[in-house]
N, C-alpha and C positions, 0 to 999 in steps of 0.2 A: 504494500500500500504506500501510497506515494505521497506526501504533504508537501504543500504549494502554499508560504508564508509571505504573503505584499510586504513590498517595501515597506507603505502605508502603514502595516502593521509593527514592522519593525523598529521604523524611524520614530513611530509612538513607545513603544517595550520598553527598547535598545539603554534609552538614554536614562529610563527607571532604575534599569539591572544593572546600568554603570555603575551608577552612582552610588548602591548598598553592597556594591562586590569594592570598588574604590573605596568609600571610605572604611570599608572593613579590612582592610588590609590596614588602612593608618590606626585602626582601633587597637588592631595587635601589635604597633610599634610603639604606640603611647604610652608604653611602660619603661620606654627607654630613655629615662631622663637626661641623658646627655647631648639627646638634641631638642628636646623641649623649648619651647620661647616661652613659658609659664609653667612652675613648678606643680605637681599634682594636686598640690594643697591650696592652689589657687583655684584652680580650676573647680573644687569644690567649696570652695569659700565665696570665691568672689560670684559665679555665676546664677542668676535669680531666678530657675529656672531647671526643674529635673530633667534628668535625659530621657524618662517614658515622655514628658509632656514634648519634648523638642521630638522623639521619634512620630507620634503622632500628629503633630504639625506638620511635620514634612510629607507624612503618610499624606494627609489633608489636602495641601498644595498636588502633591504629584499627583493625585487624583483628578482634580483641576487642574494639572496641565495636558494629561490623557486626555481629557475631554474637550478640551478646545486642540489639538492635534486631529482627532478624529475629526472634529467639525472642518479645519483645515485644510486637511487631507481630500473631504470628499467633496466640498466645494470646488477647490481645486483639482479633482479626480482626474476629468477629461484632459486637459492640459498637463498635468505632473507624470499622469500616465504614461503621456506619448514621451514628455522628456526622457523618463527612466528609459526607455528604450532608444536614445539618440546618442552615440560614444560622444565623450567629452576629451577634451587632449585636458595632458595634467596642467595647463598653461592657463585652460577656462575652470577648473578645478581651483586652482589657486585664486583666482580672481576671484570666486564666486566665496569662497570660504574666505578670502583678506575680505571682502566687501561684509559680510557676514559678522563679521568681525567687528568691523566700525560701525555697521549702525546698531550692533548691540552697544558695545561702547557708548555712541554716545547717547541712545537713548537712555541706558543706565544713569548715565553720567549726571542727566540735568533731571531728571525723575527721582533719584536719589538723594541731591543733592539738594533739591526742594524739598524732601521729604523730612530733611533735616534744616530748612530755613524757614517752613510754615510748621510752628508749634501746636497747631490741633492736630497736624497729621503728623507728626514726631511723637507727641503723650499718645495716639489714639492706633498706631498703627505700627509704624517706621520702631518707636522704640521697643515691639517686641523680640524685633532680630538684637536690637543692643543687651538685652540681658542676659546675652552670652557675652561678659565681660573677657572669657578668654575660650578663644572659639577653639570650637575641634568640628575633624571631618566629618560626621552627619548629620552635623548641625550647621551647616554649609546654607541649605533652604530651610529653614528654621526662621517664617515670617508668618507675619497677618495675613492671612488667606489673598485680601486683597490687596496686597503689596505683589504677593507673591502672580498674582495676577496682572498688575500694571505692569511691574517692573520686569520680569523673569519669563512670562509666558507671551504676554504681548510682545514682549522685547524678541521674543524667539522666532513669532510668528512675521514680526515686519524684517526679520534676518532672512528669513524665508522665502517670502515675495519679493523682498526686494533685490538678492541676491541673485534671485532665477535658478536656484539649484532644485534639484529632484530630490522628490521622497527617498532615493536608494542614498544619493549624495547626503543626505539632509542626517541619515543614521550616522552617518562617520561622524560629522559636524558636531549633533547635537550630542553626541557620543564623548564628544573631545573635550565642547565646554564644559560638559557634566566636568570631566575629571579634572578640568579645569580649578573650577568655582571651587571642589572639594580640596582641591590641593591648597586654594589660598586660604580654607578655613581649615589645617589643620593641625595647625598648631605646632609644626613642626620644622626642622632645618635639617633633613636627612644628608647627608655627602650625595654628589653626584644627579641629582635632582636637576632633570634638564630643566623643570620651566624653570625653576631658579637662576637657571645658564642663559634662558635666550628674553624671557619677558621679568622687567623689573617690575611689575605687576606681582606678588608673589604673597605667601604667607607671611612672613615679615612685612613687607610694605600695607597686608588689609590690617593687619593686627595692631597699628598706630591705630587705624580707624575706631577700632573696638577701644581703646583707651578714652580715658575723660579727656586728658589730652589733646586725641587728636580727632575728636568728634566730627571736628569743623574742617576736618584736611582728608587728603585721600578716598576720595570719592570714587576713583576711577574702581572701576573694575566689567567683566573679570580679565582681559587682556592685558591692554595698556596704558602708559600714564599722559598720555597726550593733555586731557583735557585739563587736567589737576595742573599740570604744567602750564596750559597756556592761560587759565584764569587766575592762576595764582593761589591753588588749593594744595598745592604739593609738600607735602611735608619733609627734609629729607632725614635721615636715622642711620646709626650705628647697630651693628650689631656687633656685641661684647660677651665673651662667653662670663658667665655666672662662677664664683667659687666654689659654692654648694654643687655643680653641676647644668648642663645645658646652655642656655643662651639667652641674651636681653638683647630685645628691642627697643635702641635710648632716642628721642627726638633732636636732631641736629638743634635748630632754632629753638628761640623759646617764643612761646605761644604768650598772648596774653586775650582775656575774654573781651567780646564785645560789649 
């Protein structure tokens, strides 16, 4: 017997299954405190917020991003269809995933950004992603349902359209952000860590964000730092290994409140 799995179908799964296989692997390194960017006793001190309620959050959202993929998916059936059957050279490949790229970016960027410069929707919304004072990976989508909706699922969907990639395309993609997004929430500075090598976008750089500190800086994500950089929200930082063990995240400038 033969099964016959749509794109459509996978490009929805794919990026689910990343995401609890990813960050389950950083779950079994998080015992290794010698790359830690927050001691374990932080991690349960400072964070407002149990790791059943953050799993079931996230359960929440991805549920609500299945379901506007599907909606996606079959609006756009007739058209995505025929794509997935037209070869792409790795040259329109690239293009379609760099383009995918920035307008996640920057729709993140000024949707995020707002969400933390209108204070009804910062108390009401935005601040339930900050009560992971010190983030770890599956706690990566860990928002208000409808954050997690403007920012995260919309944000995927207009990568989508506007990029011109296919559902088959669209699996790798959303596949990569996933492990993406989970990599900068995971609390961690492993050795050899490509995106640490190629995007300063990284677990360090969102983890200023998660600080009282750097509330107001580092916006950017989950790519790169363009926007932070050209509005002047960029924070820059040291990292300093700890005596206790692991690693600090120190803010270069000093900050002072508005």
């Amino acid at each position: 017997m033969e099964f016959n799995i749509s794109d459509e179908f996978l490009g929805t799964v794919a990026p689910l299954v990343v995401y609890w296989l990813y960050s389950g692997f950083y779950v079994l390194f998080g015992s290794l405190d010698k790359y830690r960017l927050h001691t374990k006793e932080d991690e349960d001190d400072k964070n407002l917020v149990s790791k059943r309620t953050v799993v079931k959050g996230v359960l929440l959202q991805q549920a609500i991003q299945a379901i506007v993929a599907i909606i996606l998916f079959t609006v756009t059936g007739s058209d995505a269809g025929a794509a997935s059957n037209e070869k792409h050279s790795l040259f329109d490949l690239g293009r379609q995933f760099f383009t995918a790229m920035v307008v996640i970016d920057t729709w993140q960027y000024f949707m995020h950004r707002y969400m933390h410069q209108n204070k009804f929707l910062y108390r009401h919304i935005h601040s339930q992603h900050h009560r992971l004072i010190v983030p770890y990976a599956f706690g990566a989508l860990y928002n208000h349902p409808l954050e997690g909706l403007l920012l995260d699922t919309i944000g995927g969907a207009l990568a989508f359209l506007l990029s011109g990639m296919s559902p088959r395309a669209s699996i790798f993609f959303f596949s990569f952000a996933t492990i993406k997004t989970v990599d900068d929430h995971c609390g961690l500075w492993l050795p050899g860590n490509l995106f640490h090598v190629f995007f300063r976008n990284n677990s360090a750089y969102h983890d200023i964000h998660h600080q009282l500190y750097g509330a107001k800086y580092n916006y950017s994500q989950p790519f790169f730092v363009v926007w932070d950089k050209i509005l002047g929200t960029y924070m820059p930082y040291s990292l300093e290994k700890r005596e206790s063990g692991g690693f600090e995240v120190r803010p270069v400038k000093v900050v002072k409140d508005d």
